[in-house]
C-alpha positions in Angstrom: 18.1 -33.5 -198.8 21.6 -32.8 -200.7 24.6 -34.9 -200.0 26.2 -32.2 -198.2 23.8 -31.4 -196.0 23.6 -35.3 -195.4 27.1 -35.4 -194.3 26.7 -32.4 -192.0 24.3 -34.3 -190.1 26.0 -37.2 -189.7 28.7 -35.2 -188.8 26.8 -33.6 -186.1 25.5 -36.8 -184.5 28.7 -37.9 -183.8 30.3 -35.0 -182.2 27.2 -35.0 -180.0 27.7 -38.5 -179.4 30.9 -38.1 -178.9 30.2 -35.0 -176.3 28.0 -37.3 -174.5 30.2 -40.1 -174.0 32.8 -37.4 -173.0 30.6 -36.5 -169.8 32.0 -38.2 -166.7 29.5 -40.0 -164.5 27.5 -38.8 -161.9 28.6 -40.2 -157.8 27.9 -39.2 -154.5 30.6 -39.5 -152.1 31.2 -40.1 -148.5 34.2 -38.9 -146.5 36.2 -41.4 -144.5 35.6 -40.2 -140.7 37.0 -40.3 -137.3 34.6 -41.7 -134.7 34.7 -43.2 -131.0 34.5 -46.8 -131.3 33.8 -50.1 -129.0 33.1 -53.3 -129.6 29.9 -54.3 -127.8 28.6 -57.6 -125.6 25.3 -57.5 -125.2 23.8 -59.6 -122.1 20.2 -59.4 -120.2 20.7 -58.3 -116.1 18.0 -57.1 -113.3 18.8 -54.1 -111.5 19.3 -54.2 -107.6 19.6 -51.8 -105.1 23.1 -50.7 -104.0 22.2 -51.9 -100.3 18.4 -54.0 -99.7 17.4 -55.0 -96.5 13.9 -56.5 -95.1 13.1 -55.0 -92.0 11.3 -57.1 -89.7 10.9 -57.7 -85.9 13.9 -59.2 -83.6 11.1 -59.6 -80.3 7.6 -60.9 -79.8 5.7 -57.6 -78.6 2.9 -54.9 -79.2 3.2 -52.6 -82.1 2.8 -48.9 -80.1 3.8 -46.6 -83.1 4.5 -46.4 -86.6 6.5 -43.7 -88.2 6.8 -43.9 -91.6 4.3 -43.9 -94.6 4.5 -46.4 -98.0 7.0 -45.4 -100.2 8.7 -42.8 -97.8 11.9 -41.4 -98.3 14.1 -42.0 -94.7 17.3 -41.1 -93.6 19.9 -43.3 -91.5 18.7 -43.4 -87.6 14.9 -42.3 -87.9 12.9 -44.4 -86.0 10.3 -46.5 -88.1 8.3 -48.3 -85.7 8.0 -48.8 -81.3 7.2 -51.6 -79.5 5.6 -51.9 -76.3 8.3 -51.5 -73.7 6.7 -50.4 -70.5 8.2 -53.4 -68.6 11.8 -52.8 -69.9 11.2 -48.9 -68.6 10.5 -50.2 -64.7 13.5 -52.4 -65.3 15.9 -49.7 -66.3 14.2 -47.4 -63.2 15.3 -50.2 -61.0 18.2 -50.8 -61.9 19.4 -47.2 -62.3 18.6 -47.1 -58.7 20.7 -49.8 -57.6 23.7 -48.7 -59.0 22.9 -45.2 -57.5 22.7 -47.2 -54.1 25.7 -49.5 -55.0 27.7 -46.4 -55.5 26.9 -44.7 -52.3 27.7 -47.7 -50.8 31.3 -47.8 -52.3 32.0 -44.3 -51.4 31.3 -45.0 -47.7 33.5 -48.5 -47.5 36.3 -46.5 -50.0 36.1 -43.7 -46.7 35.6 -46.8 -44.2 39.5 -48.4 -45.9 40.9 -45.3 -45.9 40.2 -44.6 -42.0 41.1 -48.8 -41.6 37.5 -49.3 -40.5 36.6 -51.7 -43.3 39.3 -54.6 -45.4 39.6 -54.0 -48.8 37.7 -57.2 -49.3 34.8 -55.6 -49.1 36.2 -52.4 -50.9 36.0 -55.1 -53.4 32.8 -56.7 -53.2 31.0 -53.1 -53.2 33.1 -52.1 -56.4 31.7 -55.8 -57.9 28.3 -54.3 -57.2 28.7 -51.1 -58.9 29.8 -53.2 -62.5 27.5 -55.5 -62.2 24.6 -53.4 -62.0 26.1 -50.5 -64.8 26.2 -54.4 -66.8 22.8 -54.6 -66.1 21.8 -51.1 -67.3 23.8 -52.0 -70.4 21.5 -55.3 -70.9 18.2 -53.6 -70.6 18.9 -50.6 -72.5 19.7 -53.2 -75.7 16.2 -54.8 -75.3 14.8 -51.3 -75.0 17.0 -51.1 -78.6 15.4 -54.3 -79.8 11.8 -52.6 -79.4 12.6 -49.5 -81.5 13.6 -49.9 -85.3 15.6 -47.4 -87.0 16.1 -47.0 -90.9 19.9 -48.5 -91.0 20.6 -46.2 -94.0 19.5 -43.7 -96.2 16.6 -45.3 -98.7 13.4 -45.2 -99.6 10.8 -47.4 -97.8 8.3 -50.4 -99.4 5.1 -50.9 -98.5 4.0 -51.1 -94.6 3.0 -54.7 -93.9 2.2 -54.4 -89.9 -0.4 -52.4 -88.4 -0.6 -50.1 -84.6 -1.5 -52.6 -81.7 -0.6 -55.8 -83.8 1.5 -58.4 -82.5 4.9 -59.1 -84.4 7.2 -62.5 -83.9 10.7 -61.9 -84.5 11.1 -62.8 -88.7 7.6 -60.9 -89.4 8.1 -58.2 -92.5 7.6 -54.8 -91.1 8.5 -53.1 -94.3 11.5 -53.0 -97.3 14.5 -50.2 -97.4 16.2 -49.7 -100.8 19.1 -47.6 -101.0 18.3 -46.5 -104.3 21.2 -43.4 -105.1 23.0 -45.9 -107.2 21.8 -49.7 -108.9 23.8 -52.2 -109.4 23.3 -54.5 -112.7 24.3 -58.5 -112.5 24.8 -59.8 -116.0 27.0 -62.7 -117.2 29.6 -62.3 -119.6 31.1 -65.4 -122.2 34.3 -66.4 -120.5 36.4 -66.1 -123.8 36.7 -62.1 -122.8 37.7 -62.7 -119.6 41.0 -61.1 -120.3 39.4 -57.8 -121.7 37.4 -57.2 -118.1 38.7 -55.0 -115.8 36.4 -52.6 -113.3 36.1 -49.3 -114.4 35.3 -50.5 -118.0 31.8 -48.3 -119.3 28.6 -49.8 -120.0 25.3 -48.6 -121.4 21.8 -50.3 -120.6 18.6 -49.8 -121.5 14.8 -51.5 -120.9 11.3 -51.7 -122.4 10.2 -49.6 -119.4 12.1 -46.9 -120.2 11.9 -46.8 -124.3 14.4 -45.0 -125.9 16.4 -44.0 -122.9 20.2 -45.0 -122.2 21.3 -45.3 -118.8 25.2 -45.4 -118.4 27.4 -46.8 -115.9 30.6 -48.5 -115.1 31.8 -52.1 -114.4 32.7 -52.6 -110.5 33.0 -56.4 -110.2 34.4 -59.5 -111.7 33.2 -62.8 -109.7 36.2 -65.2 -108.8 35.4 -68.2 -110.6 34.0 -69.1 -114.7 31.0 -71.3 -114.8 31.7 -74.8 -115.5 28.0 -75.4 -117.4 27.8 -71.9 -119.6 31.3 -70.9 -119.6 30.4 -67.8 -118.3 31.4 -65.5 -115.9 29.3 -62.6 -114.0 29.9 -59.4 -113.9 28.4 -56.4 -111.8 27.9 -52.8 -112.8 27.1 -49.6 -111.0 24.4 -47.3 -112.4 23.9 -43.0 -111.2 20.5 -43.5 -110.1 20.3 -39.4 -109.1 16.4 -38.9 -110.5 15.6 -42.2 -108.9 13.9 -43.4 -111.8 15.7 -47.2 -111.9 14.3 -49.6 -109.7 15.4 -52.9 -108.6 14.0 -56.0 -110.1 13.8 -54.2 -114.1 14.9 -56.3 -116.3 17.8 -54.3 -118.5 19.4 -54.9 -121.4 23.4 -54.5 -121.2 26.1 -53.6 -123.8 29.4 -54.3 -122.2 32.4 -51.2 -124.1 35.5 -53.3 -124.6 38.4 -51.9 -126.5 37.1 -48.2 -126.7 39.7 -46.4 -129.2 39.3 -43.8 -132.0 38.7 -45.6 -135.6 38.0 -44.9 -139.0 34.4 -45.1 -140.1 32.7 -45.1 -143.8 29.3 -45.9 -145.0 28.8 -49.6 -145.2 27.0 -48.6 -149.2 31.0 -47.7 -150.5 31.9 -51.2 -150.0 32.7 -53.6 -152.4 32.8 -57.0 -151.6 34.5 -60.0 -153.8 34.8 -63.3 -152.4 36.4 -62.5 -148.7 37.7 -59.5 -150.0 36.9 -55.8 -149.8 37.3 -52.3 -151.4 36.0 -49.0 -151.8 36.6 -46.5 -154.7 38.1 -43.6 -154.0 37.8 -40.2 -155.8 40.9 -38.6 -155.8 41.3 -35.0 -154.4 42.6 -33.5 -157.7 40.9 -31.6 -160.4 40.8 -35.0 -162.2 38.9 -36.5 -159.7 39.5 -39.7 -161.2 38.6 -43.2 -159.4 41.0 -45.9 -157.7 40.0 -48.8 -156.5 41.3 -49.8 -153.3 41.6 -52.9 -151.3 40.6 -52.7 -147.9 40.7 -54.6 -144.0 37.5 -53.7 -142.6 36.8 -53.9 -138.6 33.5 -53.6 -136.4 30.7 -53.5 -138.8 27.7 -50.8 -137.3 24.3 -49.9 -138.4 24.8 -48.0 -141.7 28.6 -47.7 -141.6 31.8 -50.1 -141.3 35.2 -49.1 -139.3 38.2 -49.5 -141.6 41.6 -50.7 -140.3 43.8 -50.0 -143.1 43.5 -48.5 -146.6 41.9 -45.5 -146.3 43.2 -42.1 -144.7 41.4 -39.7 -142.9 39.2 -36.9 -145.4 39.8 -39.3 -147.9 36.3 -39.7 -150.3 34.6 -42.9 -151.1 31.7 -43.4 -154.0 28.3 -44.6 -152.2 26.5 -44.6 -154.8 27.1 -44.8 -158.7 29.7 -47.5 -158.2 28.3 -49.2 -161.3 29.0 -46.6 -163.2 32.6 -45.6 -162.5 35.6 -47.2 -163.9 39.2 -47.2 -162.4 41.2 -44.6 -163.4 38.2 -42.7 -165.0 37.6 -39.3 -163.5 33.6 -39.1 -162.1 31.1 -35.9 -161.0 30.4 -35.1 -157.4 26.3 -35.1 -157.3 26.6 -34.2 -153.5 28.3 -35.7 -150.1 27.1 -37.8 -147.6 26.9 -36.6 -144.6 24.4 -38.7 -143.0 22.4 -36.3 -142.0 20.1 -36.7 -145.3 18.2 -39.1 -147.4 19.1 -40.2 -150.8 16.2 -38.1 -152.5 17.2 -35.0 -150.4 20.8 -35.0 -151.2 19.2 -35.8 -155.4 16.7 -32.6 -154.9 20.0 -30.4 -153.2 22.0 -31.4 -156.7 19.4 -30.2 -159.2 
């Protein structure tokens, strides 16, 4: 080879080199995002029905008839079970009779007074007969009550425990009524945000029984007084039930929304962290598109992503990846923009 043709080689090499060392590096980018935010307390509580009672018998007497199925559905005021009250019937006969008499014998002493035939003593006596027995009406019909159980509300029913012609004792379990529309969720909450509770405040809960579902609800009650052992304090929240899917007794797990606002949100890769200090580098929006590195105050920290609280502006664009490659005040090459919506190798196959 001649020495010119030498030196055009050479020559060559370094204007290639040079070329190459002229091409800006490759980034992808991430823009800074507006997102709802809350910061979360997380706490285990069992669901309970919004109103639970155990129905069971008030008198010592024969079961006659049973109304109502396992698991049935019952509104306020149907009857459930009877009793035997044959003997509180003939009571009620008789004494319906005697005020029938005790009236008719008013109304003839009331005609007796007015004609001066009979003292008003005995105007009085007969009108103390009437009450008396109307008292007595009174008392029978609430034993009649006692021996015919009605659903108190609207619920669903448990399992029957009694059977027709058994004999109940006041105290035996008849059966269980759930008012199950709405559940409400007893948790306990550390005392240090006592100041943050207030009813009305949302929560989100969810359970192994019911994988990947979300069940949201609001905060209804704050108890009066901090525990003295765990420094907590318990809370109770109020949970739609309209599928009536939640039951009570499930154990949930709770995530308490305190401070709900509007924040700033990147992906937790465009950090930089030295020491207790943080930064992201930004592209810049110009045809440049040269890098600054910025310090940062970063908030919440989330699965895949951080909330910033100063330093970055909305739209602004942080580098996620290539970081080791770009240099402050060096201008870089958009590869593609993370979206979250797509892996690493997707948004690599999209660029080429």
């Amino acid at each position: 080879m001649s020495r010119s043709s030498l030196l055009t080689t050479l020559l060559l090499l370094v204007l290639a080199a040079g070329h190459a060392a002229a091409v800006p590096p490759a980034v992808i980018v991430a823009e800074v995002e507006r997102r709802p935010l809350a910061d979360r307390v997380e706490a285990l509580g069992t669901l309970k029905a919004n109103e639970s009672v155990a129905i069971t018998a008030t008198v010592s007497e024969v079961i006659t008839a049973i109304h109502f199925d396992d698991g049935e559905r019952v509104e306020r005021g149907q009857v459930l079970v009877e009793m035997n009250s044959a003997e509180q019937q003939a009571q009620l006969e008789e004494a319906q009779a005697r005020v029938a008499e005790a009236e008719r014998q008013y109304e003839r002493v009331k005609s007796l007074v007015r004609k001066g035939s009979a003292s008003e003593s005995l105007l009085d006596e007969r009108r103390r007969d009437v009450e008396t027995n109307r008292a007595l009406i009174i008392a029978i019909r609430s034993r009649l009550a006692d021996r015919i159980i009605e659903a108190p509300f609207d619920g669903v029913l448990g399992l029957r425990n009694i059977s027709l012609g058994a004999l109940v004792e006041p105290g035996d379990l008849i059966t269980t009524l759930d008012d199950d529309s709405v559940m409400k969720l007893d948790f306990s909450v550390p005392s240090v945000y006592l100041s943050t509770l207030a009813p009305g405040m949302p929560i989100e809960a969810s359970s192994r029984t019911y994988q990947g579902e979300v069940f949201r609800g609001a905060l209804r009650g704050i108890d009066s007084r901090v525990d003295p052992v765990t420094r907590s304090i318990q809370v109770r929240a109020i949970i739609p039930n309209p599928e009536r899917r939640l039951r009570p007794g499930v154990l949930m797990r709770v995530e308490l929304l305190r401070n709900q606002r509007e924040a700033l949100i990147v992906p937790e890769a465009a950090l930089l962290q030295v020491g207790r200090e943080h930064a992201v580098l930004v592209v810049g929006s110009g045809e440049e598109r040269l890098v600054e590195r910025r310090a940062i105050e970063i908030g919440t920290r989330l699965p895949g992503s951080v909330e910033i609280r100063d330093g970055l502006e909305l739209g602004e664009r942080v580098i996620t990846h290539g970081q080791e490659k770009a240099r402050p005040g060096e201008p870089v090459e958009i590869l593609a923009v993370d979206d979250g919506t797509r892996s690493l190798q997707q948004m690599l196959g999209a660029a080429q």
